[in-house]
ZANU-82438 format. One line per 10 residues: their letters; for each residue x, y negated, z of N, C-alpha, C, O. Coordinates in steps of 0.05 Angstrom, whole numbers. Example, Ala and Ser with C-alpha at 12.3 -4.5 7.8 and 13.67 -1.06 7.14 Angstrom:
2
AS) 264 114 156 246 90 156 264 66 156 285 66 169 ~ 257 45 142 273 21 143 258 -1 157 268 -23 161;
% end
This chain:
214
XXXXXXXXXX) 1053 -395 10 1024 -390 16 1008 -415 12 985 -415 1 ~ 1018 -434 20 1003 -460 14 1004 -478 -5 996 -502 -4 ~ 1019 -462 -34 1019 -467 -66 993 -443 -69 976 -453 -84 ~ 987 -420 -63 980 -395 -74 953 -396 -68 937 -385 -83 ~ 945 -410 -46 912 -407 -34 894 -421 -51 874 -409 -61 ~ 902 -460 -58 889 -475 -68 878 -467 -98 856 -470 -109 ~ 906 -455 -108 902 -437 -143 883 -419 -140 864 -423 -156 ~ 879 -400 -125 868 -383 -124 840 -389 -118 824 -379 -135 ~ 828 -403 -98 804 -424 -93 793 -424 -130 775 -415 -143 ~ 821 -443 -133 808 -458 -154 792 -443 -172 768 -445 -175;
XXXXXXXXXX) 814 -423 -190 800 -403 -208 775 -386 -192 757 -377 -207 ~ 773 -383 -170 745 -371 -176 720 -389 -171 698 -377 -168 ~ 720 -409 -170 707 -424 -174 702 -433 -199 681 -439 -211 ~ 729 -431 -206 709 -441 -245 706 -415 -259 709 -416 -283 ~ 699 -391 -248 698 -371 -252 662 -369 -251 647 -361 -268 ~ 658 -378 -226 626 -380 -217 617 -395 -239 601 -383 -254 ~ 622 -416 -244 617 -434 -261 610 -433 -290 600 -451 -302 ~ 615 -406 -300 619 -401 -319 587 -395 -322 578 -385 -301 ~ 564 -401 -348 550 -399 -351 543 -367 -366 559 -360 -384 ~ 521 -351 -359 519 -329 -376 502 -325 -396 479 -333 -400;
XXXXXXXXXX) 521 -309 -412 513 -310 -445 494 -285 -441 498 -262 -435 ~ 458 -307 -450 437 -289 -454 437 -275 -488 437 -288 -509 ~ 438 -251 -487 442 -230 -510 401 -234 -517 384 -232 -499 ~ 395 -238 -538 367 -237 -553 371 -207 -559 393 -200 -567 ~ 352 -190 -557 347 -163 -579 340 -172 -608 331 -194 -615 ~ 347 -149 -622 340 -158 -649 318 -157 -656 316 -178 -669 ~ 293 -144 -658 274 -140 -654 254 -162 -642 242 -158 -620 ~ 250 -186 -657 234 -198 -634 203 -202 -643 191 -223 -636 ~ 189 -185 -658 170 -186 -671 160 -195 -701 176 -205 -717 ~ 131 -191 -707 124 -190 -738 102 -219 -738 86 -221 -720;
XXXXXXXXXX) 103 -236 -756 82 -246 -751 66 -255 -784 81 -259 -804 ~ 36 -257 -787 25 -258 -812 9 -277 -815 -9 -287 -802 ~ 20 -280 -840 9 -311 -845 -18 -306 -864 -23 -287 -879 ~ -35 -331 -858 -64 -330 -890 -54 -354 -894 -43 -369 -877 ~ -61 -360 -924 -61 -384 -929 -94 -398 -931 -112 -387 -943 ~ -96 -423 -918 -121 -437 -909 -123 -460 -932 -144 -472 -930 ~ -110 -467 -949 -110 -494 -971 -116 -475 -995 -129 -488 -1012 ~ -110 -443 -1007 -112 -438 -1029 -143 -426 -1036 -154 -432 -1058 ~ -156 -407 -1014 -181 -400 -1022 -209 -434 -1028 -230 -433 -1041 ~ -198 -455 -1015 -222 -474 -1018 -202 -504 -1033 -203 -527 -1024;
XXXXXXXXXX) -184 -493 -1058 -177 -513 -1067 -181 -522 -1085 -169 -541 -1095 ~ -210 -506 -1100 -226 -513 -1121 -236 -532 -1116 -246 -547 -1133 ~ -238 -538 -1088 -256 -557 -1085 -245 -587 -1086 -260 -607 -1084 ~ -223 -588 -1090 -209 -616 -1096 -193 -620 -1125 -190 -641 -1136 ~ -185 -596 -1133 -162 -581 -1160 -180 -572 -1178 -204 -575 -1180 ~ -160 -555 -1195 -168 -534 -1213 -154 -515 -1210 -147 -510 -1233 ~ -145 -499 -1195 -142 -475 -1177 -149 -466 -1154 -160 -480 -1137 ~ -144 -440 -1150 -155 -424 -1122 -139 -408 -1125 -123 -405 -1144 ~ -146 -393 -1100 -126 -372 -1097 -127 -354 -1070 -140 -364 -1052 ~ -113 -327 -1065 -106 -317 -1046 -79 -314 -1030 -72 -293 -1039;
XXXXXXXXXX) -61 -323 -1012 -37 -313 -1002 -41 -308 -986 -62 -315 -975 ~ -18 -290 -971 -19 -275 -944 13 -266 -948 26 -260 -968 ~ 22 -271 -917 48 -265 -922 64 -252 -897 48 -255 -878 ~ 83 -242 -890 97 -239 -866 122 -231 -863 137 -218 -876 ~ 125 -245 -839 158 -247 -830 167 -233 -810 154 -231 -789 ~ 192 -223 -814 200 -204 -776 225 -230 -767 240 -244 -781 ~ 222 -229 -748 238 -248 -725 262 -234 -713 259 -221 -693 ~ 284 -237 -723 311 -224 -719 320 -244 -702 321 -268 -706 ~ 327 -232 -687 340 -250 -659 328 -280 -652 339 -296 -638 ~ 309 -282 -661 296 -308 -655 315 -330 -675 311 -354 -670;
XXXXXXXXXX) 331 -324 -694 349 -331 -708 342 -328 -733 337 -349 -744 ~ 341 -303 -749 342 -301 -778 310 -291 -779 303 -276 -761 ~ 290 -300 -802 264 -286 -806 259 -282 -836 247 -298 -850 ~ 269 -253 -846 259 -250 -869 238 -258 -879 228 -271 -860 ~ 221 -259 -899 199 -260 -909 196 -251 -932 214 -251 -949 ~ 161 -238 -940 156 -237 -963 122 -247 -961 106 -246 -942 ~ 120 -257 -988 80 -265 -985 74 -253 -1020 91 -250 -1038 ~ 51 -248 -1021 35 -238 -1032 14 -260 -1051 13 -283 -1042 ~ 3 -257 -1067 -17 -273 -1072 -24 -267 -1100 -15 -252 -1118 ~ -50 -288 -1099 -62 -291 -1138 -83 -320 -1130 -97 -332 -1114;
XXXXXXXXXX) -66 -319 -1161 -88 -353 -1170 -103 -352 -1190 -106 -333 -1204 ~ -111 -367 -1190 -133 -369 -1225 -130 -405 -1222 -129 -421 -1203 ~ -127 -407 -1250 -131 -435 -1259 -144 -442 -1286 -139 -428 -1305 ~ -162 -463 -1288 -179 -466 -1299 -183 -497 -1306 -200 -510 -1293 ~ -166 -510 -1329 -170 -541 -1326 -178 -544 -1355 -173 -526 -1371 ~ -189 -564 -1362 -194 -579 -1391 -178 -608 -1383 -177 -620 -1361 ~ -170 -614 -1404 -161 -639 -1419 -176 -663 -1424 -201 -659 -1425 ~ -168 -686 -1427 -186 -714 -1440 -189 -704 -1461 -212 -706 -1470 ~ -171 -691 -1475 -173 -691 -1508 -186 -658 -1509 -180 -651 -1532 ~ -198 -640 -1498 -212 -627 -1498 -193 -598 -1497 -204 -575 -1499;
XXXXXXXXXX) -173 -601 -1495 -163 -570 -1497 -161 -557 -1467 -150 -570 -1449 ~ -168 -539 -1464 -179 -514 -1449 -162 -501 -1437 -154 -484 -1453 ~ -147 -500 -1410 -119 -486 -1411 -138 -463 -1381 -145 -475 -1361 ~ -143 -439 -1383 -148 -417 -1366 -121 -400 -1361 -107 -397 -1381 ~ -112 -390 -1336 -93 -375 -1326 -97 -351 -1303 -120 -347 -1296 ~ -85 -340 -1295 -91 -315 -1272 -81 -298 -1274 -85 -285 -1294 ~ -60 -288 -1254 -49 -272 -1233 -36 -269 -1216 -25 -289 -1207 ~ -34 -249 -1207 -7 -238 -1183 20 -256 -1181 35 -270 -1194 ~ 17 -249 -1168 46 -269 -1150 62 -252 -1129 51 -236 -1114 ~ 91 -257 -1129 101 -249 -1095 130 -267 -1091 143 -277 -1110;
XXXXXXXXXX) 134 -268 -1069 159 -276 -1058 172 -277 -1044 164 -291 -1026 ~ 193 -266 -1041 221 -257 -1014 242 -282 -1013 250 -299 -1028 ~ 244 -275 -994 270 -294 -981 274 -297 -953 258 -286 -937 ~ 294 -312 -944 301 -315 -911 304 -339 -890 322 -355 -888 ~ 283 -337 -877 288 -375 -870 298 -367 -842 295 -347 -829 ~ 315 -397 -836 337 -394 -807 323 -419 -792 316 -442 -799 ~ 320 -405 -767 319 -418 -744 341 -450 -741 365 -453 -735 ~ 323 -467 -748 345 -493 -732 340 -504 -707 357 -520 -700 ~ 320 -500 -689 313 -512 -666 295 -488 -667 289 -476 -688 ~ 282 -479 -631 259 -454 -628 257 -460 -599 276 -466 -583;
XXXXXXXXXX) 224 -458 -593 227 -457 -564 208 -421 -550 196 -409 -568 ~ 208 -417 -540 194 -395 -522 212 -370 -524 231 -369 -539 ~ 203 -345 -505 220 -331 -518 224 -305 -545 241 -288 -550 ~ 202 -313 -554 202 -297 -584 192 -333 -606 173 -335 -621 ~ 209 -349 -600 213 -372 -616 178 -376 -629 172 -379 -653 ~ 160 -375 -611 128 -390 -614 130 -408 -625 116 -409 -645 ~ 153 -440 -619 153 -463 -636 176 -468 -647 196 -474 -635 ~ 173 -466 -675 202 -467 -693 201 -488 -706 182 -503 -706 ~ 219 -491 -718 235 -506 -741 255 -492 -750 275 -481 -740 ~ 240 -494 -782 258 -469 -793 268 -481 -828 253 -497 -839;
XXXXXXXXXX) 286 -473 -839 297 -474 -867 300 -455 -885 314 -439 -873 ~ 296 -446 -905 295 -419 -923 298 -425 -948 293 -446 -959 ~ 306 -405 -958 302 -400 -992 298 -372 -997 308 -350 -988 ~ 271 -384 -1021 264 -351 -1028 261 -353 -1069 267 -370 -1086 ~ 253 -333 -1070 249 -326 -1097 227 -324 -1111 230 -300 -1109 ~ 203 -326 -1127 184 -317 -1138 179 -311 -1153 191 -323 -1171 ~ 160 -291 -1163 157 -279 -1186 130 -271 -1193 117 -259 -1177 ~ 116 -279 -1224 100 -273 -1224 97 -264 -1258 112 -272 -1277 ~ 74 -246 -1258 68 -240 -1286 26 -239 -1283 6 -229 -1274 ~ 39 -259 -1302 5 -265 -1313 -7 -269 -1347 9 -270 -1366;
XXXXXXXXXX) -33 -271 -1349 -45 -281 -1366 -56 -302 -1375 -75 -304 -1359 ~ -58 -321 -1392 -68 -344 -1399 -82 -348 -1417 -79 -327 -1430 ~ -99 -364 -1432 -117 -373 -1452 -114 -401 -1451 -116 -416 -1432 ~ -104 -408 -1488 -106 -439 -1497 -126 -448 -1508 -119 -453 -1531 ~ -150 -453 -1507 -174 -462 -1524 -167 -498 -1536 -152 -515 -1528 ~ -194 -495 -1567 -190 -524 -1581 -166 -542 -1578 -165 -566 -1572 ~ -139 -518 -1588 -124 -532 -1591 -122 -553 -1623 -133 -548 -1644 ~ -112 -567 -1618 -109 -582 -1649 -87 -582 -1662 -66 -584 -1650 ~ -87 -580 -1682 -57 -582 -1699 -61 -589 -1730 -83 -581 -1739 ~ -43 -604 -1750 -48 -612 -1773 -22 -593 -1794 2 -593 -1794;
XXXXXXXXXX) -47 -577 -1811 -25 -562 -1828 1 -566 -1839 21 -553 -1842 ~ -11 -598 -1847 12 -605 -1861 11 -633 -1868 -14 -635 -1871 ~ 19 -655 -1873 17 -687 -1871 0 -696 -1883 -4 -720 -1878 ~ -17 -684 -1901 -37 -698 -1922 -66 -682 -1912 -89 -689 -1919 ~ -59 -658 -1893 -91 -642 -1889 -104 -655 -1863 -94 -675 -1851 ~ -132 -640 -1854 -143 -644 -1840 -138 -636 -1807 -133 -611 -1807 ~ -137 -643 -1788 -138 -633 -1767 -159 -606 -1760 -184 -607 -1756 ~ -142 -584 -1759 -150 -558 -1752 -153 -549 -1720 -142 -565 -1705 ~ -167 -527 -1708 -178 -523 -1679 -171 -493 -1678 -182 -478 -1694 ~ -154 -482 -1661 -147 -461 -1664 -148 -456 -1634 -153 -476 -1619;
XXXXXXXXXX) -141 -426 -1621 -144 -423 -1595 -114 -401 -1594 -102 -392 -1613 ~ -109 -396 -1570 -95 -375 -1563 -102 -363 -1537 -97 -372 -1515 ~ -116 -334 -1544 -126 -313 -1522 -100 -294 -1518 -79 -290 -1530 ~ -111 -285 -1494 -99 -263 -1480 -63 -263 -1480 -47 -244 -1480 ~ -60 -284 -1481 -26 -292 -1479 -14 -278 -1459 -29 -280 -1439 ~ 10 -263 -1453 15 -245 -1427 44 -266 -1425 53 -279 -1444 ~ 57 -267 -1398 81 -287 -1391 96 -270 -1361 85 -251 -1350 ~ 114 -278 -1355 121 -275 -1335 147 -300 -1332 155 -317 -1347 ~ 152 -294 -1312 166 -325 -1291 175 -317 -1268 162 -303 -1253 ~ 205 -327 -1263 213 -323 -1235 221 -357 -1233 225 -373 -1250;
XXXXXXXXXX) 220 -359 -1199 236 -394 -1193 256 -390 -1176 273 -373 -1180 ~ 254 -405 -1158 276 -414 -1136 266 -434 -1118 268 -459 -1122 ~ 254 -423 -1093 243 -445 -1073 271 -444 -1050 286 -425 -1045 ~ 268 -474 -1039 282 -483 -1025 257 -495 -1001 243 -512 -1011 ~ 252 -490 -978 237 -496 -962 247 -506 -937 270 -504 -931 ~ 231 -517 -922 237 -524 -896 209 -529 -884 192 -542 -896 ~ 203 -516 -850 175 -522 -842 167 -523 -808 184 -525 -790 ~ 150 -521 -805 149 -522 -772 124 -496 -768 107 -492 -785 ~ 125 -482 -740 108 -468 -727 100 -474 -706 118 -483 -692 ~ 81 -472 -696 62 -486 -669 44 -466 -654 21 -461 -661;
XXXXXXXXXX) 57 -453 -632 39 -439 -630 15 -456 -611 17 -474 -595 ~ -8 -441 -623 -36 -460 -610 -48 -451 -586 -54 -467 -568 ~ -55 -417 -582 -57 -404 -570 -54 -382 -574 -63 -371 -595 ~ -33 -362 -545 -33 -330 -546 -19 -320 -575 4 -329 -576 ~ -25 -305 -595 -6 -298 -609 -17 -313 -634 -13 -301 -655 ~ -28 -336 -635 -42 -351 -658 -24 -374 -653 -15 -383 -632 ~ -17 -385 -689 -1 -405 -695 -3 -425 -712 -27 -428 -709 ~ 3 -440 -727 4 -456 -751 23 -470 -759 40 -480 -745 ~ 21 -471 -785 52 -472 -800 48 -483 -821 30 -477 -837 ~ 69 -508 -825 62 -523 -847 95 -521 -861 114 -524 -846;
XXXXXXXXXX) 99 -517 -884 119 -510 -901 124 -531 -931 111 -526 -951 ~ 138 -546 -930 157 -562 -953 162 -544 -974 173 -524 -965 ~ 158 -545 -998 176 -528 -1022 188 -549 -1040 176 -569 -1048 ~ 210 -544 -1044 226 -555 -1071 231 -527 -1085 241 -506 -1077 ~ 218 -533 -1112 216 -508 -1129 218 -520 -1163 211 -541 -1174 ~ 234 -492 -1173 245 -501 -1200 243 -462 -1205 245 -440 -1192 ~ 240 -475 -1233 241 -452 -1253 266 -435 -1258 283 -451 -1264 ~ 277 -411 -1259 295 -402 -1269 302 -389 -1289 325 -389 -1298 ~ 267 -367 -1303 261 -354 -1323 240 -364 -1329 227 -372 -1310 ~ 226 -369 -1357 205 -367 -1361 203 -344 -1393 219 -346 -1412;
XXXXXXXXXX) 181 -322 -1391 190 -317 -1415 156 -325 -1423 138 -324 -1406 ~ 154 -332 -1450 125 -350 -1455 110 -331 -1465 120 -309 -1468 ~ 86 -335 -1470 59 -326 -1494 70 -316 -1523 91 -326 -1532 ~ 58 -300 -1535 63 -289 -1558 64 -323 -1571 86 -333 -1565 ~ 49 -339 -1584 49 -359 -1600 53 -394 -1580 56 -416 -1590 ~ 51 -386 -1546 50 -412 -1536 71 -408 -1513 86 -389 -1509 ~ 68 -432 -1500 81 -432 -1471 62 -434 -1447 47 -453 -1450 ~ 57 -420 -1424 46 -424 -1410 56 -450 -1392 78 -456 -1383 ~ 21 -465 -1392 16 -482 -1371 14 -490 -1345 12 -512 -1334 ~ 14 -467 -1339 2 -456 -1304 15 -434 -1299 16 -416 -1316;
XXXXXXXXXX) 30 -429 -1272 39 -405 -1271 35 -403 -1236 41 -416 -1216 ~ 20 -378 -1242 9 -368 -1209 35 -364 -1185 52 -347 -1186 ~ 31 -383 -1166 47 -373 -1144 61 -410 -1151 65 -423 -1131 ~ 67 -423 -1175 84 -428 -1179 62 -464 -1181 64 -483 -1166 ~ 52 -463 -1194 38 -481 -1202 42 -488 -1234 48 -472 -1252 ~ 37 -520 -1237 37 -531 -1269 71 -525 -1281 92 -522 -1269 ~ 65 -526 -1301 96 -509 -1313 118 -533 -1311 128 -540 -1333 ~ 126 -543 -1293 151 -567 -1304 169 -565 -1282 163 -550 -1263 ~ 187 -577 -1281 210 -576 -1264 222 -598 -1256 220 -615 -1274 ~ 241 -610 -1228 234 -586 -1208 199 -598 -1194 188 -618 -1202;
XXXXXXXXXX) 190 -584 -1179 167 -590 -1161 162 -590 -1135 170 -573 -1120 ~ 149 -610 -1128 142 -598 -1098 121 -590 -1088 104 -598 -1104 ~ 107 -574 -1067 95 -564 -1059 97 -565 -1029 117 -573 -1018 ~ 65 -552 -1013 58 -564 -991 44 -535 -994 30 -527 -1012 ~ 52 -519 -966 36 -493 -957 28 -498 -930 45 -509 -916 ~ 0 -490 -917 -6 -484 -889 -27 -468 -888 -49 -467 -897 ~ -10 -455 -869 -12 -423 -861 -28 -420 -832 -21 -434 -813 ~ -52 -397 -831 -53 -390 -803 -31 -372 -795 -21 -363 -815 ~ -18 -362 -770 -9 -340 -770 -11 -323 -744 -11 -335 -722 ~ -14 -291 -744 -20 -282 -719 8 -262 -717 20 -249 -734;
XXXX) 12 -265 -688 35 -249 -683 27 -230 -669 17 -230 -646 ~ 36 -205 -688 26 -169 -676 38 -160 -644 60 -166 -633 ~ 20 -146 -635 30 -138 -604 51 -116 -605 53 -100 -586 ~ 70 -115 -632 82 -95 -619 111 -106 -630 132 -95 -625;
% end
């Protein structure tokens, strides 16, 4: 009896001890983002634009996403050539929770990769080119060029909530090309969603976002 009591003590005490495992529902809400840098970035660039996007919150852990959008771009050259662009955009992918605080994860830190895709139109104006080594420099244009493009973003970003179901979110992109298919006679310069055509790139998104009451 006085081997059997102390054991017995013991285990249920580290029994108490034992911390309990809080279960998250899956379900932990929707939240939607605007983008605040693309409608007034004419004013520093030569693009603008619309995005809007949203994510569901799976266990305060995994948050799908997809966003929406359209650009127009509109630049000239020193040497005078004319490059116009515009359209639709979208993009899916899944970013993971690395750090979250509240309990539908209000302040995150989060990592993702998504996909993009877009199909647009472009115009090359006063381009120059020389027929042939002894002629004159010629000015030719290329209208109504049609393209499409997919990439590969790699992101990482933070959420803050500010007040009640209002937030803000600033997002990192490393982004590279995976398809491009070009213009009847050119390559496109600009590609909506995506930016200037070269590889790889980075980019800088911030987002308002409101999280729905249900």
């Amino acid at each position: 009896m006085c081997l059997v009591l102390p054991t017995t003590i013991s285990v249920s005490a580290a029994e108490k001890k034992k911390e309990e495992v809080v279960k998250v529902p899956l379900y932990q809400g929707i939240q939607i983002g605007f983008d605040l840098v693309s409608p007034a970035s004419y004013l520093i660039s030569d693009s603008y634009g619309v995005d809007i996007k949203a994510d569901i919150n799976l266990w305060n852990k995994y948050f799908p996403t997809v966003e929406l959008g359209y650009a127009d771009f509109d630049k000239t050259s020193e040497d005078g050539i004319n490059c116009t662009s515009s359209g639709q955009y979208f993009k899916v992918g899944i970013n993971k929770a690395l750090s979250y605080r509240g309990n539908k994860a209000e302040d995150l830190f989060f990592a993702g990769i998504h996909y993009g895709f877009s199909s647009f139109s472009y115009n090359l104006d006063n381009l120059v080119y020389y027929p042939n080594y002894w002629g004159y420099d010629n000015i030719t244009s290329f209208q109504d060029q049609e393209a499409t493009t997919g990439w590969i973003e790699l992101v990482a970003g933070v959420r803050i909530q500010i007040i009640g179901p209002i937030s803000l979110g600033w997002t990192a992109q490393y982004k590279s090309t995976l398809h491009v298919s070009d213009g009847r006679n050119s390559i496109p310069a600009y590609i909506p969603g995506y930016g200037e055509n070269f590889k790889p790139k980075l980019g800088m998104a911030f987002h308002l976002y409101y999280r729905l009451p249900f």
